[in-house]
C-alpha positions, 0 to 999 in steps of 0.5 A: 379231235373232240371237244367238249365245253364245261359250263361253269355255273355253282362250281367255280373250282378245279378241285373235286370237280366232277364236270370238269374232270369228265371233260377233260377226261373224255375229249381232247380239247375243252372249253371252259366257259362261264356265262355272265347270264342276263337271266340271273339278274333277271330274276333278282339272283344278283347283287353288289356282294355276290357280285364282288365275291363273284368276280375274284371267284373267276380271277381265280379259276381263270389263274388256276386254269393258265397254270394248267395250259388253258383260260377261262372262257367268259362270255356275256348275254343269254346263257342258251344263246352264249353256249350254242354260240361257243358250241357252233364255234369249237364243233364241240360234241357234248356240254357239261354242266353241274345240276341245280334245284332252283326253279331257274336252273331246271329252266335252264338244263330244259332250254340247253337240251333242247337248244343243244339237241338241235344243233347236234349236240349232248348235254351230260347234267352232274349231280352231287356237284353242289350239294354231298348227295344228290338231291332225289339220292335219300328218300323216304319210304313213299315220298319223294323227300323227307321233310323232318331233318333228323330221319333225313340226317340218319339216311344221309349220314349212313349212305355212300359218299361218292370218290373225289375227282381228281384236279386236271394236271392240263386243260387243253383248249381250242382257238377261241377268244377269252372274253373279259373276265368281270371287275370286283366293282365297289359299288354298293359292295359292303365293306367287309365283304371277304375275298372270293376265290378257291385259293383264299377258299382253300386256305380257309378249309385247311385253317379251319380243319387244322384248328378251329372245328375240333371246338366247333360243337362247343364253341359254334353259337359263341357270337363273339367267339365266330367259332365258325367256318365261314366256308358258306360263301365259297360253298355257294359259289361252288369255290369248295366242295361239300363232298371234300369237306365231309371226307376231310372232316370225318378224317379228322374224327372229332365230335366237333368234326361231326358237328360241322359235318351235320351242318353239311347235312343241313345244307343237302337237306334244305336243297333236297326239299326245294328240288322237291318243291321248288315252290317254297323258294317263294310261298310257304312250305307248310300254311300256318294262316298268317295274316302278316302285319305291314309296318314299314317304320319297324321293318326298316328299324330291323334292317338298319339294326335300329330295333332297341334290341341289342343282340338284334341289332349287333347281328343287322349292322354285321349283315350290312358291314359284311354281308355275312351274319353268324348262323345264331344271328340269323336265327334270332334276327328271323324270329324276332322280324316273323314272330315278335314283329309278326312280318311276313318272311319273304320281307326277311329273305329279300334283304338278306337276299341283297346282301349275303355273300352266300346267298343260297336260294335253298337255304336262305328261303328255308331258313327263313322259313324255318324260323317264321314256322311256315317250312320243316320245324317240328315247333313252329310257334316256338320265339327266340328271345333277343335278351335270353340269347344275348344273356346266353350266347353273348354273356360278356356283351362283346359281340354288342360291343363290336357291333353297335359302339353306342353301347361299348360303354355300357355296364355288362347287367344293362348291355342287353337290357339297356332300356334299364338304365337310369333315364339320364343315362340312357340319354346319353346314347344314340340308341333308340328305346324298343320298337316292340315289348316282347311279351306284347309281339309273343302275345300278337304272334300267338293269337293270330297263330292260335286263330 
């Protein structure tokens, strides 16, 4: 009898999952294992959002897996020592396991070979698991990745999406013990954070690709319209497949189908560059010579969404109240923290970081340096104007309106403006008075970016 042992890592799904679908293919019996790994809270990869998503992405796949005739295997402590330990205990032959780019994941794929190799047994690593293509898939020509998105955008839209995998119809395991799957703790947890799992994930999918992405193009930086998907947490956990959704996206077929689609593509892109650079998870990607400012009282009024900006503060105390935030929100917060306030990113991607559901390490560091100028804009001087995108984005004021109640009230000529209003006006609002003029932190940025 042969065995096999899945380790379960950003892949939490039975569809469309080629680790899975590889073992159940090649041995009679299977493992699935996922290790609640001591070295991801170690390196600051955990916190009480995740967490929470987290433990219903595993009550659902251990539920999908009983439907099948098997059980997830959880177990707890060191991810190298847990796997050879099941891996001893089943005489399992081969281990696999989705390929990551963050720094940590290539420690752990060298630690598990070389651990796994010397107790007899192989390690078979998956691309194009996580992510639609691998990340070493489109190159340009001599380079090991591109580093602008749009020629990268035109190799990967022309190149061959691979087949899905099929769903295992059984999952059949040896005699092992079960472990204890993780609780959704409430500690620390924000209070609209949604529900985890491939079930709700997949229900999302099919609400959103019968309806709401073919008004995607037109209709995804409306704030208050949340004409979005709302997939990034369940593609972070590997709750979906990217590579499913392109396929059902492009058959689907309209412009606003192509622009989701282009998202997907921006995803590939940044895990691309961090594979390739796996540096830029914590120091720029291209130095500009920043000599960031250190204020405390500001940066701690930027994340309690206390700035006297309204857009950015409507777009914070989401962040706090879901630990998800509308991506035009996350563009506008991420200027006005680096370049109004001239603070160093990293300060943005660690709060964020602390709170996102989908908190991707590719993605988050390389937006966030995106905005600040440090990574792969093409203009990175360039400074979101809080009162010009909320005028823009969030004419109505309706997104301000559901976000900061202190402002419900307000007149819409003074809901993004409201340091306008009379005095005795404005002292009737528990709303603080800007922490910054804008043309004074667009004057400081670009000086100190000039010098």
């Amino acid at each position: 009898m042969s065995v096999s042992v899945v380790l379960f890592t950003s892949d939490l799904r039975l569809h469309d999952n080629p680790v899975l679908s590889a073992a159940v293919r090649e041995a009679d019996r299977v493992v699935p294992l996922f290790v609640d790994d001591d070295g991801v809270r170690a390196a600051g990869f955990d916190a009480p959002n995740r967490r929470a998503f987290l433990a219903d992405c595993l009550a659902d796949l251990d539920a999908g897996l009983r439907e099948r005739g098997g059980h997830l295997v959880v177990r707890s402590g060191d991810v190298v020592s847990e796997v050879c330990s099941v891996v001893t205990a089943v005489g399992a032959e081969r281990v696999h396991v989705a390929g990551g780019v963050s720094r940590y994941a290539a420690r752990r794929e060298e630690r598990l070979r070389t651990a796994l190799d010397g107790i007899g047994c192989a390690l078979s690593v998956h691309d194009a698991v996580v992510t639609v293509l691998p990340p070493g898939d489109v190159t340009p020509s001599g380079g090991d990745h591109y580093t602008v998105f749009t020629p990268y955008f035109r190799r990967w839209a022309d190149a061959r999406v691979r087949e899905l995998a099929p769903t295992p119809r059984t999952v059949s395991l040896p005699r092992i013990a079960a472990g204890t799957l993780p609780r959704r703790a409430g500690d620390g947890v924000s209070p609209g954070v949604m529900e985890g799992g491939e079930t709700a994930g997949r229900k999302r999918m099919r609400q959103w690709l019968s309806g709401g992405v073919a008004g995607y193009e037109d209709g995804h930086d409306d704030l208050a319209g949340d004409a979005t998907s709302r997939l990034s947490p369940y593609l972070h956990f590997g709750a979906l497949s990217a590579t499913e959704l392109v396929h059902l996206a492009r058959r689907e077929g309209s412009s606003g189908a192509e622009a989701f689609v282009r998202q997907l593509a921006w995803r590939d892109f940044h895990h691309q560059v961090l594979a390739a650079r796996p540096k830029a998870a914590g120091e720029d990607y291209r130095a500009r010579g920043d000599r960031w400012r250190s204020d405390r009282r500001e940066v701690e009024a930027w994340r309690r969404g206390r700035t006297g900006y309204p857009l950015v503060d409507a777009a914070m105390r989401q962040l706090a109240h879901e630990g998800w935030m509308h991506n035009r929100g996350r563009m506008l917060v991420g200027s006005f923290l680096t370049k109004t306030l001239y603070t160093d990113w990293r300060i943005g991607a660690r709060h964020f970081l602390e709170l996102l559901v989908d908190g991707d390490l590719a993605n988050n560091q390389l937006n966030w340096q995106w905005v600040a100028g440090t990574g792969t804009d093409t203009r990175p001087n360039r400074v979101l104007n809080p009162v010009v995108q909320g005028k823009r984005f969030d004419p109505q004021g309706a997104y301000v309106r559901r976000w900061v109640p202190e402002l419900a009230d307000v007149e819409r000529k003074f809901i993004h403006e409201p340091w306008k209003m009379d005095e005795s006006d404005r002292a009737a609002l528990d709303y603080p008075e800007p922490i910054v003029d804008l043309a004074e932190g667009r004057a400081r940025f670009e000086q100190a970016r000039g010098a």
